[in-house]
C-alpha positions as CSV (number, residue, x, y, z in Angstrom):
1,X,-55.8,31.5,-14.1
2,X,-53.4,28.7,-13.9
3,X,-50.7,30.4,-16.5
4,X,-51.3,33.9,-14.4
5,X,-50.0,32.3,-11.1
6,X,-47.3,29.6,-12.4
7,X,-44.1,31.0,-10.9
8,X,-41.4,30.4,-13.6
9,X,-38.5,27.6,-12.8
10,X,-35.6,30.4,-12.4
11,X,-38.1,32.3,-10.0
12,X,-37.2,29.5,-7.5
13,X,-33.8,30.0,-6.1
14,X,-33.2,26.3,-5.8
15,X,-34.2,25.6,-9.1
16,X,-31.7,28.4,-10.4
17,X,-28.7,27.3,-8.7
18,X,-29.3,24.0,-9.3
19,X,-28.7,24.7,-12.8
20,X,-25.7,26.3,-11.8
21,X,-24.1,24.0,-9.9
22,X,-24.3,21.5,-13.2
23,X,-23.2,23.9,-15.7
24,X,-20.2,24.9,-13.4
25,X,-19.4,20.9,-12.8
26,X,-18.7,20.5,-16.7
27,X,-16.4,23.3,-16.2
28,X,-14.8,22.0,-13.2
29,X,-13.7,18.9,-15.0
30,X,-12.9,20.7,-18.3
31,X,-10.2,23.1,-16.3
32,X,-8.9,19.7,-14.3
33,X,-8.5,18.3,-18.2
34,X,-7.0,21.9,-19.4
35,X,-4.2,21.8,-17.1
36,X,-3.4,17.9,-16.2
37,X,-0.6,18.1,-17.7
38,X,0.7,20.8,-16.7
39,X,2.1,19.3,-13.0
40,X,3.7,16.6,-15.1
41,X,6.4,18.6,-17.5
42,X,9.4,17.2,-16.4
43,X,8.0,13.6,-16.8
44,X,7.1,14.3,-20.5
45,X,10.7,15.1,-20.9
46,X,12.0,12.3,-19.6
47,X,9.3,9.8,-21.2
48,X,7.7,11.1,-24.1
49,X,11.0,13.4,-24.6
50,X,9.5,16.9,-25.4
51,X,11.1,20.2,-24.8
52,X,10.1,23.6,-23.7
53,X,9.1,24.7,-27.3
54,X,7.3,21.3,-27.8
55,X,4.9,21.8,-24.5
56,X,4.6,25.6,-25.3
57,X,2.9,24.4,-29.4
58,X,1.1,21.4,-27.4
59,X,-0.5,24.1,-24.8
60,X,-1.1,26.8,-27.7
61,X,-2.9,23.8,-29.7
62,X,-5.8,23.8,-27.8
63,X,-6.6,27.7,-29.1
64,X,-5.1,26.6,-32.8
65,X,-8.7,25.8,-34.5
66,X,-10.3,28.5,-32.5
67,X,-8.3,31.2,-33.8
68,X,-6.9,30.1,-36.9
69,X,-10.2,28.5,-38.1
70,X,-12.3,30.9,-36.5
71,X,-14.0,28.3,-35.0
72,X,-15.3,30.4,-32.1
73,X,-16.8,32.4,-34.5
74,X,-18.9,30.0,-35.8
75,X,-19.7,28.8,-32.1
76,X,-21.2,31.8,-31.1
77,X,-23.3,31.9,-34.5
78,X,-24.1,28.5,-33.7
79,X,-24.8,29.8,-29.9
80,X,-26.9,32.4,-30.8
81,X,-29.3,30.6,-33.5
82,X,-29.9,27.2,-31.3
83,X,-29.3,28.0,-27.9
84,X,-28.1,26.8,-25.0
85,X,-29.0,23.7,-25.2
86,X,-28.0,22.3,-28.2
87,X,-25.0,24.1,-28.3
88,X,-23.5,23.1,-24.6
89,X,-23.9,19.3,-25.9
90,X,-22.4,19.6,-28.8
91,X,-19.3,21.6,-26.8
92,X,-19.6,19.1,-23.9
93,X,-19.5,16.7,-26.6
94,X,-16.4,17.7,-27.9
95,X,-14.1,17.8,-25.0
96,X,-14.9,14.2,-24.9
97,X,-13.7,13.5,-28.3
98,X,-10.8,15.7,-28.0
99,X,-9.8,14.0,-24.7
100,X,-9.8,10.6,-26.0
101,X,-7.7,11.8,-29.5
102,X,-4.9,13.2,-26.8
103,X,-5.5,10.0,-24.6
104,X,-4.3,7.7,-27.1
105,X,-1.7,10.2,-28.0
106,X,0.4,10.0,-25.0
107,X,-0.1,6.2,-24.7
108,X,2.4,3.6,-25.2
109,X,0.5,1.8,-27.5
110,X,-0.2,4.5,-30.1
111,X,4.1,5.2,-29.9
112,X,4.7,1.9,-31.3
113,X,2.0,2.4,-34.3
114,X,3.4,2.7,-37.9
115,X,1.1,6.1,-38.1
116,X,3.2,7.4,-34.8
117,X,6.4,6.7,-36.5
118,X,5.2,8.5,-39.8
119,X,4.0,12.2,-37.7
120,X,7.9,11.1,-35.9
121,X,9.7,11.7,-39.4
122,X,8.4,14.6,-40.2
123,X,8.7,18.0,-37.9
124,X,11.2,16.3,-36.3
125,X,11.6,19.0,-33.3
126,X,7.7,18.3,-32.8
127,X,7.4,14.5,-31.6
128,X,4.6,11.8,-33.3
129,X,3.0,11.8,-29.4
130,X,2.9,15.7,-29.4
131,X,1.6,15.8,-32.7
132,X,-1.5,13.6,-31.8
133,X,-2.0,14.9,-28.6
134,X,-1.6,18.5,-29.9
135,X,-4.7,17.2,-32.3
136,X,-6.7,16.2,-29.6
137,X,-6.5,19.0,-27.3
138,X,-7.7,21.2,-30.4
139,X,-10.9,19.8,-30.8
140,X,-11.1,19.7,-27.0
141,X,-10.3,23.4,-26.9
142,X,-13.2,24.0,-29.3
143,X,-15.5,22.1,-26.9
144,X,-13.9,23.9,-24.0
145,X,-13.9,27.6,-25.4
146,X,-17.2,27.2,-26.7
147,X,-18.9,25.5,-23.4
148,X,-17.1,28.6,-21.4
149,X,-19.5,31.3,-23.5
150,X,-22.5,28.6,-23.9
151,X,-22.4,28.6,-20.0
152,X,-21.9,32.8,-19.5
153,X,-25.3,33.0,-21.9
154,X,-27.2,30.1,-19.9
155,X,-26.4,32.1,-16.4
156,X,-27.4,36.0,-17.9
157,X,-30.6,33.9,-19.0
158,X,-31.1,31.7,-15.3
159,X,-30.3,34.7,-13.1
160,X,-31.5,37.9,-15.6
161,X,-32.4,40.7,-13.0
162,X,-31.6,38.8,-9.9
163,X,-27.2,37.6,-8.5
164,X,-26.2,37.4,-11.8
165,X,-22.7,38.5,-11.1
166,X,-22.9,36.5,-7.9
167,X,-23.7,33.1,-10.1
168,X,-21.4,33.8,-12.7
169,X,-18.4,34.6,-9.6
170,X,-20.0,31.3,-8.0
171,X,-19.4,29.4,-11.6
172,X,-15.7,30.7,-11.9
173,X,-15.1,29.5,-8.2
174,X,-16.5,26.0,-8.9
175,X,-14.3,25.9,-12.5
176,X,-11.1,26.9,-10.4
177,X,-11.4,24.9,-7.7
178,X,-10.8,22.2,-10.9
179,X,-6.9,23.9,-11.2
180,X,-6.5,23.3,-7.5
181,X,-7.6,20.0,-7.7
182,X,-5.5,18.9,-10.4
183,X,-2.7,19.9,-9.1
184,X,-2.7,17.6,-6.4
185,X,-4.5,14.7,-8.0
186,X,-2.5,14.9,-11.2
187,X,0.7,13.7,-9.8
188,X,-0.7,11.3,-7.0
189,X,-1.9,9.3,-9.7
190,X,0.7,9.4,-11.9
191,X,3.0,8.0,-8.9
192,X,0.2,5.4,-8.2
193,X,1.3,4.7,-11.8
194,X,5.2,3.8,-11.8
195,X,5.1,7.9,-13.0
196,X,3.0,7.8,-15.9
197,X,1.7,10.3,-17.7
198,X,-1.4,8.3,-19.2
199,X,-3.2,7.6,-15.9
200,X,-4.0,11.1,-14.9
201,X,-4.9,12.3,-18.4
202,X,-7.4,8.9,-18.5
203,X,-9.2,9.8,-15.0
204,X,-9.6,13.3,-16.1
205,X,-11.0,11.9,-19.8
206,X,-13.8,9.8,-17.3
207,X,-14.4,13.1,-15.7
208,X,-15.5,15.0,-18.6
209,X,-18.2,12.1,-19.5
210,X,-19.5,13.4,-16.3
211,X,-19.8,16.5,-17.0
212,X,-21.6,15.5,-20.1
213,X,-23.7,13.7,-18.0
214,X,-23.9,17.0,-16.1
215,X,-25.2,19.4,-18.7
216,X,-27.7,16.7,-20.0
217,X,-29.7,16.8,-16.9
218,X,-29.7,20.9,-17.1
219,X,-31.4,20.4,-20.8
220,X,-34.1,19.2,-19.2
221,X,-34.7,21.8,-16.5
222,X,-33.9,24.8,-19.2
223,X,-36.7,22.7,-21.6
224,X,-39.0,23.4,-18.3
225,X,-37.9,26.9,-18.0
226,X,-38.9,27.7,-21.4
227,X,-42.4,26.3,-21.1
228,X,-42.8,27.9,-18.0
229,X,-41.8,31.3,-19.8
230,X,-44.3,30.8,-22.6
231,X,-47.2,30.0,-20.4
232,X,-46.7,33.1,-18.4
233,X,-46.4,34.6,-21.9
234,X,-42.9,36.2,-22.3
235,X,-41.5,33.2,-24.5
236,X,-40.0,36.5,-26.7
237,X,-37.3,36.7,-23.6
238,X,-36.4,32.5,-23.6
239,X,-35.1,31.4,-27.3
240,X,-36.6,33.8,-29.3
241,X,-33.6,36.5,-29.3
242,X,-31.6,33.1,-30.5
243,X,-34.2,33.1,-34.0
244,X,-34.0,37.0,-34.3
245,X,-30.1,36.6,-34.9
246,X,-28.6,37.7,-38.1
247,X,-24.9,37.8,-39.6
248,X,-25.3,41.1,-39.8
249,X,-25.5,42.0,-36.4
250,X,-21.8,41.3,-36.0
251,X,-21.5,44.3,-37.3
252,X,-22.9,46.1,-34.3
253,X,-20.7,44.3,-31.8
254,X,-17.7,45.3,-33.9
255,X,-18.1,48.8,-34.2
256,X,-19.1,49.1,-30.5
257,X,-15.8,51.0,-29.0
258,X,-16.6,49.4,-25.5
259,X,-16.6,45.6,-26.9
260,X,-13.3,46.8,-28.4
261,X,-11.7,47.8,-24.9
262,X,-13.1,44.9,-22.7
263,X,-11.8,42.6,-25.3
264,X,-8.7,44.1,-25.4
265,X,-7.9,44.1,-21.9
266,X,-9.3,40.4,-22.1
267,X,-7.1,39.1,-23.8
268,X,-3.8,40.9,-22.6
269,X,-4.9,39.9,-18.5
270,X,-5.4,36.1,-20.0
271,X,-2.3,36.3,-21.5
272,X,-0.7,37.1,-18.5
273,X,-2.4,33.9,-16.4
274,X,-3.3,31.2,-18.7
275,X,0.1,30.5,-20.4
276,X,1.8,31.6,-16.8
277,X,-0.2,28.7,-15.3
278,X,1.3,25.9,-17.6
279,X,4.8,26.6,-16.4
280,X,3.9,27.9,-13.1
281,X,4.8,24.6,-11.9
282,X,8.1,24.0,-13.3
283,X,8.8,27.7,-12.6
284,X,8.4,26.9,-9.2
285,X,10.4,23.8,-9.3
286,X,13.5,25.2,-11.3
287,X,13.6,28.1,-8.8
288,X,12.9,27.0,-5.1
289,X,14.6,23.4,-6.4
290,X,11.9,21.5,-5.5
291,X,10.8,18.1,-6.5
292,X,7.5,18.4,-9.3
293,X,5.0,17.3,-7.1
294,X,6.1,19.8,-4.1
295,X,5.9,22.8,-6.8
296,X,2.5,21.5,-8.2
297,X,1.2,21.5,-4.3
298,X,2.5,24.5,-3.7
299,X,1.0,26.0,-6.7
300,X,-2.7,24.5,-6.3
301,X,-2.4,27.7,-3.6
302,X,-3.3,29.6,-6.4
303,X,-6.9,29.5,-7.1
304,X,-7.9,29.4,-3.2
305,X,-8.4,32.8,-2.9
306,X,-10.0,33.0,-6.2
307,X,-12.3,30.7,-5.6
308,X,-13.4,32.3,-2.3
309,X,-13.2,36.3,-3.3
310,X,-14.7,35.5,-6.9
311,X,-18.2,35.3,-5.6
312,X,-18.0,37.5,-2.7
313,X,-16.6,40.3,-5.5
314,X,-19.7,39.2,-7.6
315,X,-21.9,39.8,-4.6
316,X,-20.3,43.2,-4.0
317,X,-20.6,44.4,-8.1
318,X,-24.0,42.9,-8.0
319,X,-24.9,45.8,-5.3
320,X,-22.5,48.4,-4.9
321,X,-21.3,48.5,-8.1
322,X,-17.6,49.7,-9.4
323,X,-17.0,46.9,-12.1
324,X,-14.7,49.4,-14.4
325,X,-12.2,49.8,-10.8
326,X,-12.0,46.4,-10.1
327,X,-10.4,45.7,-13.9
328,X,-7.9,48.3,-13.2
329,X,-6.6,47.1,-9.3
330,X,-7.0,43.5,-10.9
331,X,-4.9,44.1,-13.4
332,X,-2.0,46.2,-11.0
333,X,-2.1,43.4,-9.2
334,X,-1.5,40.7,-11.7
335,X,1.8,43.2,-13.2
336,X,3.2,43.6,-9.5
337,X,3.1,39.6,-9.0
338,X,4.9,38.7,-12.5
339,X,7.8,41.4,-11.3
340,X,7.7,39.6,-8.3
341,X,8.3,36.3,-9.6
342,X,11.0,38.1,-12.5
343,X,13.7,39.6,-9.3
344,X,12.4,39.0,-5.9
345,X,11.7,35.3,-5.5
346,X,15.0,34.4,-7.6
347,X,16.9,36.5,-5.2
348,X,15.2,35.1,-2.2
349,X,13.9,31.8,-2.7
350,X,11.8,30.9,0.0
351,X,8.5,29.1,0.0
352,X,6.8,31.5,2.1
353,X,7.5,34.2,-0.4
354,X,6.4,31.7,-3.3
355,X,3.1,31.0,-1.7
356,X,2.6,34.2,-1.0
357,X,3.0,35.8,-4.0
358,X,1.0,32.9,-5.7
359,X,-1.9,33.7,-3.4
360,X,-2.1,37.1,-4.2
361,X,-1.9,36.9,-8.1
362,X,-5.0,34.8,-7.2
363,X,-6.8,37.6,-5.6
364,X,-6.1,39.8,-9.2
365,X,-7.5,36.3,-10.7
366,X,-11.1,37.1,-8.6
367,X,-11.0,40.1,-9.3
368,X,-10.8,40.9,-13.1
369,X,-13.1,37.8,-14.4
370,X,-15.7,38.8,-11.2
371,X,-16.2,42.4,-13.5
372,X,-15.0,41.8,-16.9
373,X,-18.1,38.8,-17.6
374,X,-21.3,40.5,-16.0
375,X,-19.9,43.9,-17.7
376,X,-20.6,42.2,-21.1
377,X,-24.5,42.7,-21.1
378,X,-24.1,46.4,-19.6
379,X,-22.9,47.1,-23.8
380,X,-24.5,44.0,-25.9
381,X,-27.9,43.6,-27.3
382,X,-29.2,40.7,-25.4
383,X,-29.8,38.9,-28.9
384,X,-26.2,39.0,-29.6
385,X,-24.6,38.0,-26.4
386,X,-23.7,34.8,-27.5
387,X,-21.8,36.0,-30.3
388,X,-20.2,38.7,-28.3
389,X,-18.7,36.2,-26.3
390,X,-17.5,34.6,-28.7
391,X,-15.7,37.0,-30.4
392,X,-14.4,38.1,-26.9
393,X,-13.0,34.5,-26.2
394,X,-11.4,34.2,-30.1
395,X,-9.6,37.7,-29.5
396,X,-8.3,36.1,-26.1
397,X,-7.7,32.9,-27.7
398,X,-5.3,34.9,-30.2
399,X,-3.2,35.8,-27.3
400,X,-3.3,32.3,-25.2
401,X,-2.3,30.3,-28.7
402,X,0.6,32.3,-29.4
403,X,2.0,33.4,-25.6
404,X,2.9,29.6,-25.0
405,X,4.8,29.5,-27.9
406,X,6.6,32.6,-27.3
407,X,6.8,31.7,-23.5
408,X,8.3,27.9,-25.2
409,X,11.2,29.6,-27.6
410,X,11.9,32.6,-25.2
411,X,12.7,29.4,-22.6
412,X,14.8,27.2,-24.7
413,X,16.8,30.5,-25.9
414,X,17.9,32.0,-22.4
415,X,17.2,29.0,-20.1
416,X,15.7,30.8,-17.5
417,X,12.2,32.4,-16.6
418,X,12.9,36.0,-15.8
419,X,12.1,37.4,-19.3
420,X,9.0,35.2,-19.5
421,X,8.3,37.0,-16.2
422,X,8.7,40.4,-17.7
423,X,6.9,39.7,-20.8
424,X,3.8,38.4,-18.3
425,X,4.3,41.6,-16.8
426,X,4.5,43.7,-19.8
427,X,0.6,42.4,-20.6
428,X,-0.5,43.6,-17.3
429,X,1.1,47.2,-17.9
430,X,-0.9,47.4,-20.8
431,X,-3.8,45.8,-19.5
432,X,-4.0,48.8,-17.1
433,X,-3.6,50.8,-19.6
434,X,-7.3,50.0,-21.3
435,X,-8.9,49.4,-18.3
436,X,-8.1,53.3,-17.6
437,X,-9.5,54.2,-20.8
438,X,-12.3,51.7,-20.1
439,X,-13.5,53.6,-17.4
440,X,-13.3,57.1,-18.6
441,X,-15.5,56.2,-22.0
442,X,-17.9,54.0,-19.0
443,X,-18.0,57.8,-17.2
444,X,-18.5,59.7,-20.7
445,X,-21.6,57.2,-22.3
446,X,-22.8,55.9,-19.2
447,X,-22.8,52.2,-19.7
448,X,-23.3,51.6,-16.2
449,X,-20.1,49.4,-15.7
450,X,-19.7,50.8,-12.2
451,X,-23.1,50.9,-11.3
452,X,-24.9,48.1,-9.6
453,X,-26.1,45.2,-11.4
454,X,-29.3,44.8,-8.5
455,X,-31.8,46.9,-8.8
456,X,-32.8,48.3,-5.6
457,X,-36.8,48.4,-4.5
458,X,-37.8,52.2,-5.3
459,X,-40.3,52.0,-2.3
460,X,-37.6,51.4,-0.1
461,X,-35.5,53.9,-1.9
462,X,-38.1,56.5,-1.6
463,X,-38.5,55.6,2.6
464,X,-34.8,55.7,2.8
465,X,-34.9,59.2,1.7
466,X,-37.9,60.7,3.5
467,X,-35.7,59.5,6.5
468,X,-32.5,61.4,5.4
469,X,-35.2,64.1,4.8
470,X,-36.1,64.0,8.3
């Protein structure tokens, strides 16, 4: 009688948003980690004397072990056979270690080391701090990637049949609002540092035990949920689609022409933000001649709107629907901005303009990841979610690991930013381009990508048409 009446722990809507709100912390302090640096260019030029080309293979480090080594691969195997649990520690885990590698990277005493000098005569173009740091952030990138599909999996399994797209536009909010904060906190402390680049990179470091701290205490309450699962007796829907995982059933994710698309336009929309966010600063500091921390400030603008559309979008697919659309006006969006930034700001640099065009790029930025994620269980087996985004994030990995590098060279060899402009541009052309063909093989098969992810009740359905009947 007991078991018949226990209400399970994501039934509770406190309960389930608690669990949100520490998942999405250890990704708000893994995006402040992602992009400390990125406010602080020009001061690794002048102090740790890297280039263009040696920031662009530091940022594309953090994707080298994913994609090279298939590491994300393994991670969603790894994902899909232990769960959530296990798997979110060992990623939370290993942001930590990564952190403290690139911490003593950058550090003055690990520059006057005999192993410093060694990586500094070799690959001379690529300095001894670059190199260790560039280590670092690759294990941390492992952690990160993998803690960004660990946490996709633990929402579809917290909020299955209720705001699922709501939490997960909720969760990207909360990891964004880590860029803006970064951008702002990054340099203070580095000025409350006589400039250095060390101090911001070792509060962030502190930040990520947190979150470690974080998804340690959501163990426990997903431990709960699964006994509260089995008493009511529908364990089958907690861990067990993790034991009924085989290799084998890559396979089916693989040959699934719809995986094939979202990825696709994943990967070329990322391409288009991600590496654009690590010289966004310095873009906007070359061109509106700005100091670096005015054109980080002014920058932070970016994921406000984000951050306040992305769940309200989530809300809206969760009940009206139209996820396939919101790809495609997403992705217009994001091509108009990086033409934008290519002619018009450069021929009329004004803040105003800069801000403005920076806020909108954020709306495309609610308004792609608020439909591509939730659209991922519409065409996966439940049992294989974990490895699908996986794969998703290793394809898109492919592109953020060798964009920066591109982005890099293409910098050093014309000196300027309007072709990196265009080539942003370019992905978003052809991002458009397979979200069209998204949404006609959606219309054809009927995957339901712009239907609503909220059931509604079919009593009130039924009263709702014997009115219109009347």
């Amino acid at each position: 009688m007991t078991n018949a009446i226990r209400q399970a722990l994501n039934e509770k809507a406190w309960a389930r948003w608690t669990a949100l709100v520490l998942v999405a912390s250890m990704m708000f302090f893994a995006y402040m980690f992602v992009d400390v640096m990125s406010p602080l260019k020009s001061l690794l030029e002048e102090k740790l004397h890297w280039d263009s080309a040696a920031f662009g293979t530091y940022a594309a480090s953090e994707y080298f072990l994913n994609v090279f080594f298939f590491f994300l691969i393994f991670a969603g195997i790894i994902l899909d056979k232990t769960g959530i649990r296990f798997t979110g520690m060992l990623s939370a885990s290993m942001m930590v270690l990564g952190a403290v590698i690139k911490l003593v990277g950058i550090s003055e005493w690990f520059q006057a080391t005999a192993f410093c000098s060694w990586l500094d005569s070799w690959w001379t173009a690529f300095p001894g701090s670059a190199k260790m740091a560039s280590l670092g952030f690759m294990i941390f990138g492992c952690g990160c990637e993998m803690a960004g599909t660990t946490v996709s999996k633990a929402i579809a399994k917290w909020f299955k049949g209720k705001e699922m797209a709501l939490a997960m536009g909720v969760e990207m909010s909360i990891a964004r609002l880590g860029v803006f904060a970064v951008m702002w906190i990054s340099p203070f402390i580095s000025g409350m540092f006589d400039q250095s680049v060390v101090a911001p990179v070792a509060f962030c470091t502190v930040l990520l035990l947190a979150g470690l701290i974080c998804y340690t205490i959501f163990t426990f309450m997903d431990r709960s949920l699964d006994r509260d699962l089995a008493a009511e007796g529908i364990a089958a829907e907690a861990e067990s689609s993790d034991e009924e995982f085989h290799i084998s059933d890559l396979g089916k994710i693989l040959s699934n022409k719809m995986f094939w698309l979202v990825a696709l336009l994943c990967v070329l929309y990322y391409s288009g933000i991600f590496p654009f966010q690590r010289y966004a600063p310095n873009y906007v500091q070359e061109t509106l001649h700005v100091s670096a921390e005015t054109a980080a400030r002014l920058f932070s603008v970016f994921p406000i709107l984000a951050m306040v559309l992305t769940p309200l979008l989530g809300a809206f697919l969760d009940y009206k629907g139209y996820g396939a659309t919101m790809l495609i006006v997403g992705a217009v969006i994001m091509t108009c901005c990086h033409l934008g930034f290519a002619f018009l700001l450069p021929a009329l640099p004004e803040v105003w303009l800069a801000v403005t065009l920076i806020l909108i790029l954020g709306l495309s930025f609610s308004l792609v990841p608020a439909a591509l994620w939730p659209s991922v269980p519409k065409i996966i087996d439940a049992n294989i979610l974990g490895s699908a985004y996986c794969l998703i994030f290793w394809i898109q990995n492919i592109g953020l690991c060798l964009v920066p590098l591109l982005i890099g060279e293409t910098l050093d060899a014309t000196g300027g930013y309007r072709v990196p402009m265009i080539i942003f541009a370019s992905f978003g052309v052809l991002a458009i381009i397979f979200g069209i063909w998204l949404k006609a093989l959606n219309a054809k098969n009927n995957y339901g990508l712009e239907e609503p992810n909220v059931k509604r009740n079919t009593l009130t359905d039924e009263m709702e048409s014997q009115a219109v009947d009347q």
